[in-house]
C-alpha positions as CSV (number, residue, x, y, z in Angstrom):
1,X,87.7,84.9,74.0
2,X,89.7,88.0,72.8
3,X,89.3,88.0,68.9
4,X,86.5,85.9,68.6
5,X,83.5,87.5,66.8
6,X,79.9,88.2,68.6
7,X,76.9,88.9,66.3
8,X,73.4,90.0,66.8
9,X,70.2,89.9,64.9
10,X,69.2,93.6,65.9
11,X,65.9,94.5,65.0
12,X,67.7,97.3,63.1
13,X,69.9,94.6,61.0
14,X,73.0,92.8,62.0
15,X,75.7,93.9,64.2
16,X,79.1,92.5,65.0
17,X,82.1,92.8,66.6
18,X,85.9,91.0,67.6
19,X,86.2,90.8,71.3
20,X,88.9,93.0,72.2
21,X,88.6,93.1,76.4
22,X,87.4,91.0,79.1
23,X,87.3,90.6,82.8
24,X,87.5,87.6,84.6
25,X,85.2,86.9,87.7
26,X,85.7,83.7,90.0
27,X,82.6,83.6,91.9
28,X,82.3,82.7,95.2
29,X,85.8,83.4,96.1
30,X,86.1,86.7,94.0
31,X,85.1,89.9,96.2
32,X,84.1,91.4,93.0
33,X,82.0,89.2,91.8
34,X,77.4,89.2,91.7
35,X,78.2,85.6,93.0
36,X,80.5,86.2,95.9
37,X,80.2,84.1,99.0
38,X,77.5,81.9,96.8
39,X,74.7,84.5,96.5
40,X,72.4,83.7,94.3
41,X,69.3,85.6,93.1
42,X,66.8,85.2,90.3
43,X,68.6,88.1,88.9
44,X,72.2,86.5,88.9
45,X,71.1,83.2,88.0
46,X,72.4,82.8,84.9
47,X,76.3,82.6,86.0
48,X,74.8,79.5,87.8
49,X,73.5,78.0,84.6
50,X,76.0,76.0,82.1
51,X,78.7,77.6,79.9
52,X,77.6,79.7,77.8
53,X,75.0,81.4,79.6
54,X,74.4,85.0,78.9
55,X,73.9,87.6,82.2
56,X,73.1,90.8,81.3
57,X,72.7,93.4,84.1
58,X,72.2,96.8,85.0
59,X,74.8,99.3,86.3
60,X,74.3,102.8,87.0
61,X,70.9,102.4,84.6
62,X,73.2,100.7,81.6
63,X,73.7,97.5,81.0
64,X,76.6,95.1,80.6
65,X,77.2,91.1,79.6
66,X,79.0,88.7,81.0
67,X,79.4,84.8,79.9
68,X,79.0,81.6,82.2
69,X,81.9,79.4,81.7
70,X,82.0,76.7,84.1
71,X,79.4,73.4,84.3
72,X,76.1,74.1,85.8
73,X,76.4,75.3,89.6
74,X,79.8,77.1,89.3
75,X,79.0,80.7,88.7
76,X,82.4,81.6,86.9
77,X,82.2,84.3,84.1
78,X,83.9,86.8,81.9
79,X,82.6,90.2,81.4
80,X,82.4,91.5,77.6
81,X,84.2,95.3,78.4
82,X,85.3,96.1,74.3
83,X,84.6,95.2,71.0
84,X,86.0,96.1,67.6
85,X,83.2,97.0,65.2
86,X,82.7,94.8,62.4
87,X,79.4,94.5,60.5
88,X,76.7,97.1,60.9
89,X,78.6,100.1,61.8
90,X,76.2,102.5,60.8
91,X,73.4,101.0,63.0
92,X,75.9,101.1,66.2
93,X,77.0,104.8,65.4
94,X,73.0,105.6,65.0
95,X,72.1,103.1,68.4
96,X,74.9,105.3,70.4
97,X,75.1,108.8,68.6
98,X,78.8,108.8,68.7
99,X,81.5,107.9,66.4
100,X,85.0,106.1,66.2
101,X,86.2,103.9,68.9
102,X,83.7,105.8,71.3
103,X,81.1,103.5,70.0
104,X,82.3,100.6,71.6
105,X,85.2,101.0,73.9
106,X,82.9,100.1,76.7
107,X,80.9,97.1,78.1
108,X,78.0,99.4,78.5
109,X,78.9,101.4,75.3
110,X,79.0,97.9,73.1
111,X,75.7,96.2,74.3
112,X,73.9,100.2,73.9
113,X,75.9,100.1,70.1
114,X,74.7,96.5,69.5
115,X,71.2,97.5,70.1
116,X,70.5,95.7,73.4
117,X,68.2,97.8,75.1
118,X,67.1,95.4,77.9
119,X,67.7,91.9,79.5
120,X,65.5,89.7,77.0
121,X,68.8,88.0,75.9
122,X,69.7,87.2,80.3
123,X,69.4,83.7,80.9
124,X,69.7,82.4,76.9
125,X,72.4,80.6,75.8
126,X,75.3,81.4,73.2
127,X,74.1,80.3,69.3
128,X,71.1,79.9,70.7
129,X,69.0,82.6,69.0
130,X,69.7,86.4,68.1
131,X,73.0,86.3,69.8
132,X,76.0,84.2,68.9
133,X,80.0,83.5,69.4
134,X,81.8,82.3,66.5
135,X,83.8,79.3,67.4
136,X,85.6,78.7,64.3
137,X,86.6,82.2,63.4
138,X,88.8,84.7,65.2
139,X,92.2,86.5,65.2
140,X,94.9,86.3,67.1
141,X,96.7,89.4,68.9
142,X,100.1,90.6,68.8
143,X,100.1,90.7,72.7
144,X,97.6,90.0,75.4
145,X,97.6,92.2,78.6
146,X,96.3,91.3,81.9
147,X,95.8,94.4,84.2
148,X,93.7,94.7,87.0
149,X,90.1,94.9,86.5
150,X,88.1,98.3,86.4
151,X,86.0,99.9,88.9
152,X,86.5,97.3,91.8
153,X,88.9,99.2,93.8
154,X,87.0,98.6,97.2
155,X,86.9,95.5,96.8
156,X,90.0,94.4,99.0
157,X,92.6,92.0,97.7
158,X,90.5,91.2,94.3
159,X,91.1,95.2,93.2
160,X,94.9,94.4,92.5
161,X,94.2,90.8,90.8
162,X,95.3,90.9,87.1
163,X,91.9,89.6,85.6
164,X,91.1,92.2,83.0
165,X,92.5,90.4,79.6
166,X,93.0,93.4,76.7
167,X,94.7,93.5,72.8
168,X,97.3,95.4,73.5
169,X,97.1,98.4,71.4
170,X,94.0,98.0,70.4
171,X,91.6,101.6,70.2
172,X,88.3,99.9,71.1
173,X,89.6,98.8,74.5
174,X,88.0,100.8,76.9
175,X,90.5,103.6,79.0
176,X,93.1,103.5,76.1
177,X,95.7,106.2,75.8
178,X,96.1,107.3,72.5
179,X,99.7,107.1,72.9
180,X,99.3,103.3,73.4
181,X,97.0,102.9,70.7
182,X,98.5,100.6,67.6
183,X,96.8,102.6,64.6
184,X,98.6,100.5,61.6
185,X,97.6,96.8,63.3
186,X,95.3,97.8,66.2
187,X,96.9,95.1,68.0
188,X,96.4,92.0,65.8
189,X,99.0,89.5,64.3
């Protein structure tokens, strides 16, 4: 997923942005996971759906995305933690009141910058409608890190699993140092 493009028909104009972070989750096996143990809810029911689902949820009153993956029944996903701005720049710095890679170095910070203010989009698929994942179009980085995944330290054996996927070097990946920011590339071939 990292350097593909997502775009959305805001109703401000379109927005879009190279995937720059992820986070993988396993489901019923991962401790960190909405779908551990196999709980299912009407809210989390879209990791159950086919690949390609969108689940958007709330944390701490924001909201972030993940992406089904697997065949209907197998809630797998990958949470969307960074973007690098593309198209529409100006409407995320106005969505978010903030500037530079502040904008969306964040998997709350990217869906507030993209202008997704609520689930409508939870339970649709990919290319589907407002919200789409280019396929045929992407870049490739210099270096992918895995690291272990953000804000799941209680969460046993799964807090030390390397499942968070980054560009290395790139600015818009959320908790970068700015020593280990690439400014010349930003982490792309």
């Amino acid at each position: 997923m990292l350097g593909h493009i997502l775009t959305y028909d805001s109703p401000k104009g379109k927005v879009s942005g190279m995937i720059v972070e992820t986070e993988a989750y396993l489901g019923p096996v991962d401790k960190a996971a909405h779908s551990y143990g196999g709980r299912r809810s009407k809210a989390n029911d879209p990791l159950f759906q086919k690949g390609g689902t969108i689940y958007i949820y709330s944390i701490h009153s924001w909201l972030d995305m993940d992406i089904s993956l697997q065949e209907a029944g197998l809630p797998n996903g990958v949470l969307i933690r960074g973007v690098q701005p593309l198209e529409g720049l100006d409407i995320m710095e106005e969505n978010r009141k903030k500037t530079g890679y502040d904008v969306t170095n964040g998997p709350a910070k990217w869906i507030r910058a993209f202008g997704i203010m609520d689930k409508e989009l939870s339970g649709t698929m990919l290319n589907a409608g407002k919200f789409n994942f280019d396929l045929t179009h992407s870049k490739t980085p210099e270096k992918i890190e895995a690291t272990p995944r953000i804000g799941v330290a209680n969460k046993e054996e799964w807090a030390e699993k390397k499942m968070r996927f980054i560009v290395s070097g790139n600015p818009y990946v959320s908790k970068m140092y700015k020593r280990d920011m690439n400014l010349k590339t930003l982490g792309w071939k």
